[in-house]
N, C-alpha and C positions, 0 to 999 in steps of 0.2 A: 492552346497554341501548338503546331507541331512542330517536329525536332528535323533533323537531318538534312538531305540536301539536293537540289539539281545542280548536280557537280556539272553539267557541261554548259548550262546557261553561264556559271559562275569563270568559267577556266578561260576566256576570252579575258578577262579581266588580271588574268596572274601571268603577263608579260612585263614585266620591268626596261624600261631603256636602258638597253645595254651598247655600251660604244666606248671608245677611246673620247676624251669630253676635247672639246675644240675651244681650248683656252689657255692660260698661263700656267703651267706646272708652280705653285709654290713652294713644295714643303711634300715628300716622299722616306717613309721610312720603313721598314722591314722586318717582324721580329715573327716567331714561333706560331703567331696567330694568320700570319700571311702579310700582304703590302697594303700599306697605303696610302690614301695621296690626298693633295687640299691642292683645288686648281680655285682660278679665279676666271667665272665664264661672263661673258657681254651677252646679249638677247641680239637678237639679228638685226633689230632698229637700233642697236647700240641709244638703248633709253635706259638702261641699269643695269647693274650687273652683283655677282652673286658668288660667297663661296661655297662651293662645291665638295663635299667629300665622298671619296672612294675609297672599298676596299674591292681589292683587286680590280675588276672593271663596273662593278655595280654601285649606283648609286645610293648612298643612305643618308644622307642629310644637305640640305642647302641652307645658307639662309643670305637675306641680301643684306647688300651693304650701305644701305642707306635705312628702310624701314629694317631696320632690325628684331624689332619683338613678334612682328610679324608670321607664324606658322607657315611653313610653304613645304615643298617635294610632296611626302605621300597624307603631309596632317594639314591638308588647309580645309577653309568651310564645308566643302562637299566631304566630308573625308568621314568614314566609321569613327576615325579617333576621336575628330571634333565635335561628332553628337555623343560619344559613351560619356565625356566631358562636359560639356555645356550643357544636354539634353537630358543630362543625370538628375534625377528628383532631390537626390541628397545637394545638390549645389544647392539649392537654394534654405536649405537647414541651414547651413553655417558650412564650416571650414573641411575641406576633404584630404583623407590620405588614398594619393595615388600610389602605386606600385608598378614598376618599370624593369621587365625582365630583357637586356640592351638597351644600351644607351644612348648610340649614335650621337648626335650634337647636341643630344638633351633638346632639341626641340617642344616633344610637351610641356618642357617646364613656361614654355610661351602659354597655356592655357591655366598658368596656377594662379591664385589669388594671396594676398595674406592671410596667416593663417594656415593656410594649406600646407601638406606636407607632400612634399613625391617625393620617392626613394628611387634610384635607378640601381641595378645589378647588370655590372659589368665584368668579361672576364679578360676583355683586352687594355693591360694598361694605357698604351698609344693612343688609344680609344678617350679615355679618359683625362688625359693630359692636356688632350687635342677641345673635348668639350668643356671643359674647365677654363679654357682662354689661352694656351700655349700658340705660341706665335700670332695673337689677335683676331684669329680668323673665326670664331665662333662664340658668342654671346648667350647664348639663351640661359644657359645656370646661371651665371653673373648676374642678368637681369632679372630674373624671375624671381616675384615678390613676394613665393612659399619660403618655406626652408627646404632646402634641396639635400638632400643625402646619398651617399655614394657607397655602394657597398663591391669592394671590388673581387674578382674573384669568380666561381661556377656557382650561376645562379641558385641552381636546384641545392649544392650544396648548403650554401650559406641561409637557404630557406628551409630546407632541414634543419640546420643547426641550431637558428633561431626556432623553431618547433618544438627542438628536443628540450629548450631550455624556457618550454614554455612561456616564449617573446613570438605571441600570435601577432600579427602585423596589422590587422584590424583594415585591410582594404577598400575603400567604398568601391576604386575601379585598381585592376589587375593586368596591365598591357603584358601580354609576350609577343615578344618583338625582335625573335632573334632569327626571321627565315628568309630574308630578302636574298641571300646568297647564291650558290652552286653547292655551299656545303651544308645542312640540315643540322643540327642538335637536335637530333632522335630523342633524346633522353626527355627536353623536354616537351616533347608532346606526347608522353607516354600515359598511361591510365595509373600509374603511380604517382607520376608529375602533377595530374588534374585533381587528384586526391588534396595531394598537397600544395596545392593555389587555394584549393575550396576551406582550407584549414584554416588559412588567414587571411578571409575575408568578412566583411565585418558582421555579416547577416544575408537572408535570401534575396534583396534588391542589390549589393551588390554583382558588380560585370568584371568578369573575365574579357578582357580584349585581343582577338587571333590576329596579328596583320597577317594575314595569306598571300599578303601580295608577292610574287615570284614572278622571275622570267623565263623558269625550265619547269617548275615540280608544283602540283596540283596537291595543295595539302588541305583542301576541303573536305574530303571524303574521311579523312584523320581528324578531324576538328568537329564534324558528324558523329563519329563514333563515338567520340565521347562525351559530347550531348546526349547520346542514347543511352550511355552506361551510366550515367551522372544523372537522367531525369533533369535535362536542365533545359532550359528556353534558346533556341538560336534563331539569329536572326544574320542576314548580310549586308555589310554597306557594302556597294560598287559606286566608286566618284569615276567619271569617266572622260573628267577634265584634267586635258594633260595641253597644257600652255601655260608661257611665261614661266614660272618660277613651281610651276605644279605638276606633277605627277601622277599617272591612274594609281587607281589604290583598291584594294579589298581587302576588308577587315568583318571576321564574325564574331558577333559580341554576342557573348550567354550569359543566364543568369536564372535561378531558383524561383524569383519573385516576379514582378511587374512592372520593374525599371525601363524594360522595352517597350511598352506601351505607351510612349509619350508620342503626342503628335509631330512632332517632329523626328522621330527614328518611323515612325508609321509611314511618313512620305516620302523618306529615302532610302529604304531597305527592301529584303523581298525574303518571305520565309523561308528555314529550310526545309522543304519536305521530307516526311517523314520516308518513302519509297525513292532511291538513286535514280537519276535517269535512265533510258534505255544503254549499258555497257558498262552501269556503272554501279559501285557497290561500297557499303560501309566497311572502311579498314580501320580498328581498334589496333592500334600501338599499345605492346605491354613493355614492360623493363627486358624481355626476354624475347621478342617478337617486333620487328617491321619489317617495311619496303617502300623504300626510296625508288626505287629502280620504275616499280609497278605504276609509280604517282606525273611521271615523265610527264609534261604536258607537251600538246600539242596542237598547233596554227591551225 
């Protein structure tokens, strides 16, 4: 299978809706990590409605207010997230641990079963308070029938620390999930970072999951490069269903083994090439090295 990527086929796909949301402000507050906000938005037939979280204008989670356990924004059926999960060979062994680098409204945990564990690592408390059920407006860890675990705090740190102390986390899938922004955490998509995802995961079929989805910065060609440095398998989902309660999405899922081979990631994905497209090139992020700036994407 080959590695790397057609970065310009892919970058049509890393526009996030971005806008001031045309609904009820709920619940806004402010801290060291930036703003954020929970509106409550209607659908234009006013046939249901949904709450919405922002941090600063960008969206990162919905969920509605009637079907509840429901997956929607950037993880519904078309989505990378919901085939690395359902489309996983390990589900159907028994019970899986996910891992969750961002948390947003805990959404995945909508795809957990009993049994299952997901962990999320988050570094905004606000973040946390808000998915955990503070002021009612977000369900999914309440409901979700794994055990849910919360590790608060800088992911890559607390994922070292559990390394150093020999508490490998044994991952069948591995979301990093922290780039939907205008701001990046370089840190973690560095070739040190990738080292240590690979540490604690449970063997070569599990997946590392990139959501790349962005509305300004093209971090495919960074998500390549480290498929090439790692010898690992990439592949892309682009969901390109963006209605009702859904949102476009690109996520690249890698892995060691043959976990992407299932016919169902077969018919909704598209390889990454090993050769960039014509203007485009593989950029390897170190703990001493990137560029944000070079990644700019463009309409």
């Amino acid at each position: 299978m080959t590695l790397a990527g057609n970065f310009l086929l892919l970058s049509t796909a890393l526009y996030t809706y971005v806008s001031a949301p045309n609904g009820q402000l709920l619940h806004r507050e402010r801290n060291f990590y930036g703003a954020v906000a929970v509106y409550e938005i209607w659908d234009e037939n006013m046939l249901y409605s949904l709450y919405q979280f922002t941090h600063g204008r960008v969206v990162h989670g919905s969920q509605l207010r009637k079907n509840r356990k429901l997956p929607v924004s950037y993880y519904g059926e078309k989505s990378g997230a919901h085939l690395a999960l359902v489309a996983n060979p390990r589900r159907a062994a028994g019970p899986m641990r996910v891992g969750a680098i961002g948390l947003g409204i805990g959404t995945l945990a909508a795809y957990s079963r009993p049994g299952d564990v997901y962990r999320f690592y988050e570094i905004n408390p606000v973040v946390i308070r808000l998915a955990q059920g503070e002021g009612g407006y977000f369900t999914y860890l309440s409901d979700a029938p794994a055990r849910v675990e919360i590790v608060p705090g800088d992911a890559r740190l607390s994922l070292e620390a559990e390394a150093a102390r020999r508490q490998f986390e044994n991952f069948d899938v591995l979301f990093v999930d922290a780039f939907n922004g205008d701001s990046i955490p370089v840190h973690l998509l560095t070739r040190e970072a990738m080292a240590l995802y690979l540490s604690h995961l449970r063997g070569p079929d599990s997946v590392i999951v990139v959501n790349v989805t962005n509305f300004a910065i093209n971090l495919a060609p960074v998500v390549a490069a480290l498929a090439e440095a790692y010898d690992l398998k990439a592949t892309v989902v682009q969901s390109e269903v963006h209605g009702g309660p859904f949102l476009e999405s690109a996520f690249i899922l890698l892995t060691r083994g043959n976990s992407l081979l299932t016919p169902e990631i077969r018919q909704a994905d598209y390889l990454m090439r090993q050769d960039p497209a014509p203007g485009g090139r593989l950029q390897l992020w170190t703990d001493d090295y990137s560029n944000v700036l070079s990644l700019m994407a463009r309409r």
